[in-house]
C-alpha positions as CSV (number, residue, x, y, z in Angstrom):
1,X,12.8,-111.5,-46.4
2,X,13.1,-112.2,-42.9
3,X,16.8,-112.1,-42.3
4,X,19.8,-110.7,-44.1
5,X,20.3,-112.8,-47.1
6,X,24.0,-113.7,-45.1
7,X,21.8,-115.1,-42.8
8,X,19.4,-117.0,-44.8
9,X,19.6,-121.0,-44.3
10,X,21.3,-120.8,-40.8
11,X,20.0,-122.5,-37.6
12,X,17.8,-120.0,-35.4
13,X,20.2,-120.3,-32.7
14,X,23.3,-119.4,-35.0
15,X,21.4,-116.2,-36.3
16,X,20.4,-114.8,-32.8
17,X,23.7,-115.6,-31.8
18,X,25.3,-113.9,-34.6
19,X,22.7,-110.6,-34.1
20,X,23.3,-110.8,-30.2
21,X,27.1,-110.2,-31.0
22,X,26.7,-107.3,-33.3
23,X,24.2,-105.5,-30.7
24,X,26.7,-106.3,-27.7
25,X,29.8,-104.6,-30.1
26,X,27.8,-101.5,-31.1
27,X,26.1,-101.1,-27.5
28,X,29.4,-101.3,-26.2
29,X,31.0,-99.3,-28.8
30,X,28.5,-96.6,-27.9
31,X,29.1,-96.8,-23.9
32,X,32.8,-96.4,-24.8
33,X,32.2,-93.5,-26.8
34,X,30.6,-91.6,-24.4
35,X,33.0,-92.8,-21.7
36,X,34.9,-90.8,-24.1
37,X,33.5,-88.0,-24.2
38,X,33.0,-87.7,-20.4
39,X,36.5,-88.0,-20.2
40,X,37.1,-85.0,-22.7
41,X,34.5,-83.1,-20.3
42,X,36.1,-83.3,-17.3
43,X,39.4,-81.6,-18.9
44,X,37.5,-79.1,-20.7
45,X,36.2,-75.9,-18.9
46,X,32.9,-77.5,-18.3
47,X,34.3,-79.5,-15.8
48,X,32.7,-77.4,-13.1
49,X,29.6,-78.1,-14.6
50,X,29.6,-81.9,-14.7
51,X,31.0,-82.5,-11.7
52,X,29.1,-80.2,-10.0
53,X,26.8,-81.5,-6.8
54,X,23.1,-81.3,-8.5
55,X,24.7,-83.4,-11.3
56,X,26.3,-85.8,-9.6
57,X,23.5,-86.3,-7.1
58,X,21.5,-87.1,-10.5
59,X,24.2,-89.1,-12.0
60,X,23.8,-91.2,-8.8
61,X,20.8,-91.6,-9.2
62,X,20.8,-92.8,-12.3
63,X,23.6,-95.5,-12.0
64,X,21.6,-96.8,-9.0
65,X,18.4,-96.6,-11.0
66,X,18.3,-96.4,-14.4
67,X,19.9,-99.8,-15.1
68,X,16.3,-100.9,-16.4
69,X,16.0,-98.4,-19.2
70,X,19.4,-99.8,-20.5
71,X,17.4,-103.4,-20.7
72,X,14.5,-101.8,-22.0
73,X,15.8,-99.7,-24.6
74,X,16.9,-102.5,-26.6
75,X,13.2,-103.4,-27.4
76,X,12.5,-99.7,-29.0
77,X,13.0,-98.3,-32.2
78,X,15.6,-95.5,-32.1
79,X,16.2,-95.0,-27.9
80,X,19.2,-97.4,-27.8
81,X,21.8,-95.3,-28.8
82,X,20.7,-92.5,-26.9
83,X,20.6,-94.5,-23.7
84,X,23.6,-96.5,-24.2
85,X,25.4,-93.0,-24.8
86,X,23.7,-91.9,-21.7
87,X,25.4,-95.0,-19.7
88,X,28.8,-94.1,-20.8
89,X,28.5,-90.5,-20.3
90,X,27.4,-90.2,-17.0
91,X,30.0,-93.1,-16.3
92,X,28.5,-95.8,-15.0
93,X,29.9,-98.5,-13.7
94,X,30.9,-100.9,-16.6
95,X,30.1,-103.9,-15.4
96,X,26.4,-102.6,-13.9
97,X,26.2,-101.6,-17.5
98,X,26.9,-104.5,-19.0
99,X,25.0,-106.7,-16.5
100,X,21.8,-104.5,-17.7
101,X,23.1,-104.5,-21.4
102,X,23.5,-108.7,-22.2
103,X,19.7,-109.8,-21.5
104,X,18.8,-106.0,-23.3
105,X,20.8,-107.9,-26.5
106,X,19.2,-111.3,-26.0
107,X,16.2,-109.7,-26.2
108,X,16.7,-107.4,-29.4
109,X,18.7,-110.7,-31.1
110,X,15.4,-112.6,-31.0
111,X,12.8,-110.1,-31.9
112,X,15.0,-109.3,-35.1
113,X,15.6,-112.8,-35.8
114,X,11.9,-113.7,-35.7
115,X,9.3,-110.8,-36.1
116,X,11.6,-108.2,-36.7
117,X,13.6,-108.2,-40.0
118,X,9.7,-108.7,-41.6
119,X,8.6,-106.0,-39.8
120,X,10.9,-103.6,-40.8
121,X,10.2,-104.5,-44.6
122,X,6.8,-104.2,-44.4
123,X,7.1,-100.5,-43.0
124,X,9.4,-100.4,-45.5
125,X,7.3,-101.0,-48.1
126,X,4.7,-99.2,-46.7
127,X,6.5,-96.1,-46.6
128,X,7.5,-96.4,-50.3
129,X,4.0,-96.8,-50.9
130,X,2.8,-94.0,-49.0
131,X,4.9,-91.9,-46.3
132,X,1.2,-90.8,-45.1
133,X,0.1,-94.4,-44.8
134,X,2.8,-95.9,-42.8
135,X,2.6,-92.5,-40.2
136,X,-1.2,-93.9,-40.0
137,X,-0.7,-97.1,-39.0
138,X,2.3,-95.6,-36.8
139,X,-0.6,-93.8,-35.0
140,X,-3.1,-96.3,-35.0
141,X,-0.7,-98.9,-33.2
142,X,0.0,-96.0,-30.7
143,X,-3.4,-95.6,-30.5
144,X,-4.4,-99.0,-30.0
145,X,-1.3,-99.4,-27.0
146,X,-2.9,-96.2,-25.3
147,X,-6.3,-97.4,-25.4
148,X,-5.0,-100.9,-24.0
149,X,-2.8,-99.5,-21.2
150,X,-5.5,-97.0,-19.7
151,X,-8.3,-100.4,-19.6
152,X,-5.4,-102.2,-17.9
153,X,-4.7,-99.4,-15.4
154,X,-8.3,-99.1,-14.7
155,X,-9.7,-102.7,-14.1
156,X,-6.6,-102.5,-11.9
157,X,-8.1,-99.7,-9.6
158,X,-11.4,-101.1,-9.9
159,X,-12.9,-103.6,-7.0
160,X,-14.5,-106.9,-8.4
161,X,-18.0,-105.9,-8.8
162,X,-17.9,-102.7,-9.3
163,X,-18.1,-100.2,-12.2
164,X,-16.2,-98.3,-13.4
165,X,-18.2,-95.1,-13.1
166,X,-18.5,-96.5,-9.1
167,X,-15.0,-96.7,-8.6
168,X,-14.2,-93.5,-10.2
169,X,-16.8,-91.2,-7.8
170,X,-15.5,-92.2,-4.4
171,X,-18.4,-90.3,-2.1
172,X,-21.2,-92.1,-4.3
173,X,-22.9,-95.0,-1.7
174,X,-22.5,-98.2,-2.4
């Protein structure tokens, strides 16, 4: 199974399209929720506390930063919720939200409709298997991305030509 079964014989393009819109509903059902909620905040008695200057100096912040993590949280397991929550509650602007949101849903609409419907079975499976076995491979890949990452970040800091040892002892001569 790679798709839903209501999915099964449809053109690529009408299957992403169709998973695109139910992302964009239920990332904007969640933003509007915790709209929502802010809203309840600020006429509860921790108004005070929300709108005080430390948080909205960080709420600044965040709408003038943090538009990335919306766009990136759509391609992890589990954080978009938390961050599209995040969006709504610290109220940023909807359509900054929503410009950061779209490619975000793109994105997720074309993993799932290629690699990640198969995915998710085979964990799946796996975990029916063996809860133990699937938390292995869990680690392993994490494993695997760490070790990748840190050779990445240190042929980056090391000059052509020289080792890594070299580059790591800064007095040693040349």
């Amino acid at each position: 199974m790679s798709v839903p079964s209501w999915l099964e014989g449809t053109p690529f393009a009408v299957t992403v399209g169709v998973l695109f819109a139910i992302v964009l509903l239920r990332a904007q059902g969640t933003y509007w929720l915790g709209r929502l909620a802010a809203a309840g905040a600020l006429r509860s008695r921790w108004a005070d506390r929300v709108t005080g200057p430390r948080t909205t100096a960080t709420i600044v912040r965040l709408h003038r930063w943090g538009w990335p993590l919306i766009t990136l949280s759509f391609l992890t397991v589990g954080m978009q919720t938390v961050v599209n929550a995040a969006a709504g509650l610290t109220r940023m602007p909807w359509l900054r939200y929503t410009a950061a949101m779209v490619p975000g849903c793109l994105a997720w609409a074309v993993v799932y409709a290629t690699v990640g419907f198969a995915a998710l079975e085979a964990a799946l499976a796996l975990a029916a298997r063996s809860p133990w076995a699937l938390v292995a491979v869990l680690l392993l890949v994490a494993g695997g991305a760490a070790v990748l990452i840190r050779r990445r970040q240190r042929t980056a800091t090391t000059p052509p030509g020289a080792t890594a040892e070299r580059a790591a002892d800064p007095i040693q001569s040349p």
